[in-house]
PyMOL CGO cylinders between C-alpha atoms (Angstrom):
from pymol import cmd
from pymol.cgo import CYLINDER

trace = [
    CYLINDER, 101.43, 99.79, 107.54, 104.55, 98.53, 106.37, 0.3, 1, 1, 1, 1, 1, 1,
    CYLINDER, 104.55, 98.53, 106.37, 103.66, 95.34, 105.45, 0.3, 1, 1, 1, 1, 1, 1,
    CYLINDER, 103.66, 95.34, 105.45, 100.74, 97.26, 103.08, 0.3, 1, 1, 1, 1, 1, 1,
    CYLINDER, 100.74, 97.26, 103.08, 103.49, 99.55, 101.39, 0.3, 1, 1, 1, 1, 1, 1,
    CYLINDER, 103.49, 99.55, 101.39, 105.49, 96.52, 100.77, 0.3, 1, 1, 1, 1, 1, 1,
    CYLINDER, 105.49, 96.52, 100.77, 102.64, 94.18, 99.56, 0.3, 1, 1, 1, 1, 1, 1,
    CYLINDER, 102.64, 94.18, 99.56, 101.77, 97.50, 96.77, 0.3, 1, 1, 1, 1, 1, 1,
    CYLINDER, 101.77, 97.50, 96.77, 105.77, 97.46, 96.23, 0.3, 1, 1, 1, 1, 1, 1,
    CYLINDER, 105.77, 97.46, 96.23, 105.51, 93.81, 95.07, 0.3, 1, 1, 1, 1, 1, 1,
    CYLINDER, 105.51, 93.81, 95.07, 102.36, 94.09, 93.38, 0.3, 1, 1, 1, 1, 1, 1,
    CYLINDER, 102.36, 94.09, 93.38, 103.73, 97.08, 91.15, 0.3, 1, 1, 1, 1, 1, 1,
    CYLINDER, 103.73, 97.08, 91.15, 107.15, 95.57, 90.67, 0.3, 1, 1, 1, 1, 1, 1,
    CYLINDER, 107.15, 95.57, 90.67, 105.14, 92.24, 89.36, 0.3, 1, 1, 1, 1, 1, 1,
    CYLINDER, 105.14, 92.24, 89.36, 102.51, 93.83, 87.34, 0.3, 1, 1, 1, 1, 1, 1,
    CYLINDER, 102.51, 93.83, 87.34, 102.47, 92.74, 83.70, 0.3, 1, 1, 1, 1, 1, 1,
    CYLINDER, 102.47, 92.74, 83.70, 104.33, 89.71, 84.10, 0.3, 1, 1, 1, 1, 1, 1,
    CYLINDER, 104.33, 89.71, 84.10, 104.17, 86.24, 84.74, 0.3, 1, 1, 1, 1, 1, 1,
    CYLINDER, 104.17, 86.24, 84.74, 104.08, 85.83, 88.42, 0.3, 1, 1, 1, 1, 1, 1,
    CYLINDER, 104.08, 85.83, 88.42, 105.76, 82.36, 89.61, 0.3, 1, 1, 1, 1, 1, 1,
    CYLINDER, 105.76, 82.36, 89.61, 105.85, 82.69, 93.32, 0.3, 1, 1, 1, 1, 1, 1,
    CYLINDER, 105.85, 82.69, 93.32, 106.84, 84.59, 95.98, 0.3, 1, 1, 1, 1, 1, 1,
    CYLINDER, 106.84, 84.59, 95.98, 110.21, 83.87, 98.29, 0.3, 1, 1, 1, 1, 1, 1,
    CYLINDER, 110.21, 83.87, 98.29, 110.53, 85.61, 101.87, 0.3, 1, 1, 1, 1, 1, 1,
    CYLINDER, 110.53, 85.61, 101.87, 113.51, 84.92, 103.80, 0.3, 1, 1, 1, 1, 1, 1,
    CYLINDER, 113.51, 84.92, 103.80, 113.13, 86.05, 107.77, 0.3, 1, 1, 1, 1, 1, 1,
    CYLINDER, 113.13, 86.05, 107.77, 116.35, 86.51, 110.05, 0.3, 1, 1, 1, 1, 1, 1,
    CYLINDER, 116.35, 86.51, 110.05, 114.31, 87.46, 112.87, 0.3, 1, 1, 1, 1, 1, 1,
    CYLINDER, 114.31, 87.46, 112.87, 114.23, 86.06, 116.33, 0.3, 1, 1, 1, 1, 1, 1,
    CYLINDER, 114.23, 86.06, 116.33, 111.65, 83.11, 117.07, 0.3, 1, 1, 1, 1, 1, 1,
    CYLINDER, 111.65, 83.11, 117.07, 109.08, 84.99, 119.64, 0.3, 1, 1, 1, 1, 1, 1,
    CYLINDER, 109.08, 84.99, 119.64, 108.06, 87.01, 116.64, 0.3, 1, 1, 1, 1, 1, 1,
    CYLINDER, 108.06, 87.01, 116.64, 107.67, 83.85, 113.97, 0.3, 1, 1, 1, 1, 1, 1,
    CYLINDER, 107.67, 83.85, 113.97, 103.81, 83.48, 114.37, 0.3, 1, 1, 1, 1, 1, 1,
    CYLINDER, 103.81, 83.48, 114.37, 103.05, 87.20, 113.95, 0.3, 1, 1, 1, 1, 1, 1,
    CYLINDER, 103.05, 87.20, 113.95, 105.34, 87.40, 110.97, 0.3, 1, 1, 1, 1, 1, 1,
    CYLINDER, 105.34, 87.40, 110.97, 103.67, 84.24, 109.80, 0.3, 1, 1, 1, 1, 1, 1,
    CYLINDER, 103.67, 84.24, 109.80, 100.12, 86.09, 110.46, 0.3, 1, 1, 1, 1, 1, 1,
    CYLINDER, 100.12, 86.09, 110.46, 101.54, 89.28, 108.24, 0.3, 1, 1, 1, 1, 1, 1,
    CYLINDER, 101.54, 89.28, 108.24, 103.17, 87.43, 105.09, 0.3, 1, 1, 1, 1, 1, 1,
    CYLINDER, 103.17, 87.43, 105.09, 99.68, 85.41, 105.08, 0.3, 1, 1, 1, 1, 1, 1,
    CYLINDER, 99.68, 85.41, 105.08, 97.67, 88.41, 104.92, 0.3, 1, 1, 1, 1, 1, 1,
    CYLINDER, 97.67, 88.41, 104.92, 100.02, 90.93, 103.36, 0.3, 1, 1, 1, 1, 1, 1,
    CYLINDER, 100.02, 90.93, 103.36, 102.47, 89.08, 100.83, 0.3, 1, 1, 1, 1, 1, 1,
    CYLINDER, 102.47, 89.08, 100.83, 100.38, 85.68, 99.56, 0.3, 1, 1, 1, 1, 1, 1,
    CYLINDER, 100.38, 85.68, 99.56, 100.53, 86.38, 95.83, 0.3, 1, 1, 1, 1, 1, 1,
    CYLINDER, 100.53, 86.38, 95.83, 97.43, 85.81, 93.91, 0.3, 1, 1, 1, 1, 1, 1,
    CYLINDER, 97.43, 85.81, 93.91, 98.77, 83.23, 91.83, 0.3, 1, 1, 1, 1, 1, 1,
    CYLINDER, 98.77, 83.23, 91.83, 101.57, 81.03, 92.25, 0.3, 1, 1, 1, 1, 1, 1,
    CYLINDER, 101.57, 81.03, 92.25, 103.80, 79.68, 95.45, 0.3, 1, 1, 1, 1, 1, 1,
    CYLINDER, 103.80, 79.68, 95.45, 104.98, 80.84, 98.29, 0.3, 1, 1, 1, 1, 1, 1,
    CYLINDER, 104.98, 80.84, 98.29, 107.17, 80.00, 100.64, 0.3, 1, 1, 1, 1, 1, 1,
    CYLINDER, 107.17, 80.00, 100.64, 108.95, 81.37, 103.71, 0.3, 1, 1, 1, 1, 1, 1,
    CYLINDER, 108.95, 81.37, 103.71, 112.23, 80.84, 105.02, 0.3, 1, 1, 1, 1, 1, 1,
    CYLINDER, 112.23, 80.84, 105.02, 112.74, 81.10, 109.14, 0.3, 1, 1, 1, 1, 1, 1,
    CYLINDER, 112.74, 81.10, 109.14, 116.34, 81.28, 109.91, 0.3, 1, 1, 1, 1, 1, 1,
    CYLINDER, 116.34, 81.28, 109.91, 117.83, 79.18, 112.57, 0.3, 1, 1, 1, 1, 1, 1,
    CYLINDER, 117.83, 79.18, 112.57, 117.43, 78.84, 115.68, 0.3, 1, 1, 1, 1, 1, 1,
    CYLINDER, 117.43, 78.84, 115.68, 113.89, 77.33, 115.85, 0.3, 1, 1, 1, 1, 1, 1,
    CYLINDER, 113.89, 77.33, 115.85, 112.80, 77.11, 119.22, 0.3, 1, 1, 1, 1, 1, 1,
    CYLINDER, 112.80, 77.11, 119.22, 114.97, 76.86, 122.30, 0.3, 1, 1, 1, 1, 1, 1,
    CYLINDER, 114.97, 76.86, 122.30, 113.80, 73.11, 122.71, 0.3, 1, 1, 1, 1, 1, 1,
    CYLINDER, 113.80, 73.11, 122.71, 111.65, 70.57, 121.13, 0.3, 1, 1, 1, 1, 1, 1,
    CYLINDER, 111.65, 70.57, 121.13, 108.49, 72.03, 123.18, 0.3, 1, 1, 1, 1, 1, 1,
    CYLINDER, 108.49, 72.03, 123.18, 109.38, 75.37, 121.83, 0.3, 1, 1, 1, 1, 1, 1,
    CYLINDER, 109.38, 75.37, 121.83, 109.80, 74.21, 118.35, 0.3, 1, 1, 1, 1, 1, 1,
    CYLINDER, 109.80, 74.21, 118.35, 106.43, 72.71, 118.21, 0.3, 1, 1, 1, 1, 1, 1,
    CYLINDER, 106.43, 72.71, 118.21, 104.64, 75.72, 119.87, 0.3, 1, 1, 1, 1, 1, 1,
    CYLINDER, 104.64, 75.72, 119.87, 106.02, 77.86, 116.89, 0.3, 1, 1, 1, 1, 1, 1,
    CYLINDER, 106.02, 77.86, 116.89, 105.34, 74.97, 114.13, 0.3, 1, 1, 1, 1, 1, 1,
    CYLINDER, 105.34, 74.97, 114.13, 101.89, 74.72, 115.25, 0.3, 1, 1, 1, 1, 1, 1,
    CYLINDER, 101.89, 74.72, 115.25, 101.52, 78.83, 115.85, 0.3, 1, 1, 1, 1, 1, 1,
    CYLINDER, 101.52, 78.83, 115.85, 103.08, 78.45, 111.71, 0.3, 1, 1, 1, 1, 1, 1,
    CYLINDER, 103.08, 78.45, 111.71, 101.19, 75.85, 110.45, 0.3, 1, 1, 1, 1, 1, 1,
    CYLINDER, 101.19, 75.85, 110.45, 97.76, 78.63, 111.31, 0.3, 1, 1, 1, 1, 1, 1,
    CYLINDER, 97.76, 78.63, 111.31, 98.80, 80.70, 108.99, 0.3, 1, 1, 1, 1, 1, 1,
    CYLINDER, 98.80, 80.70, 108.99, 101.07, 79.05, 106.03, 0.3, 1, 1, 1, 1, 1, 1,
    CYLINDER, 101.07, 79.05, 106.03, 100.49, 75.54, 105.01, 0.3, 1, 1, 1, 1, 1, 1,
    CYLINDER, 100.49, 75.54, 105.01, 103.99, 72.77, 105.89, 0.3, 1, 1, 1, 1, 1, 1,
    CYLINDER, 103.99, 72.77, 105.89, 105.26, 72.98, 101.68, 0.3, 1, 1, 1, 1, 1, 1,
    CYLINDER, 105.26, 72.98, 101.68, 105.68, 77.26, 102.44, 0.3, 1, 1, 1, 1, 1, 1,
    CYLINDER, 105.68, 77.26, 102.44, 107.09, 76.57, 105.19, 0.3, 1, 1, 1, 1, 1, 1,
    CYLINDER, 107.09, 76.57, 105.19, 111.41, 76.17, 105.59, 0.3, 1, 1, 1, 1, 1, 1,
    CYLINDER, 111.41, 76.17, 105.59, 113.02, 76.30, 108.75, 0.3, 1, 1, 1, 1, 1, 1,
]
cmd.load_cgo(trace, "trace")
């Protein structure tokens, strides 16, 4: 429900202008990267123009764990919207 009143936030705050992209930087711990992912896919991809999502440090706890979350990522966002 959030994610809805913020998607209608951005929408409104956007409206009548020239929409280049939209940036969404994430300080949240890793176990909850893929549903994030799955909620800024579905919620905040603009209509026109980039995106791209920043996932703060750290990624993973090792390099099994950091592939589990690219590959639980790379479902929902594409590798150029993605920054870790």
């Amino acid at each position: 429900e959030h994610w809805k009143a913020l998607a209608q936030t951005l929408a409104s705050d956007t409206a009548g202008s020239e929409h280049a992209g939209t940036l969404v930087y994430l300080s949240i711990p890793p176990s909850v990267y893929k549903s994030t992912a799955a909620l800024v896919n579905k919620y905040l991809r603009p209509a026109s123009g980039w995106l791209r999502v920043i996932f703060e440090k750290p990624f993973g706890e090792d390099l099994d764990s950091a592939k589990d979350l690219a590959a639980g990522l790379s479902a929902e966002l594409a590798e150029e919207e993605i920054y870790r």
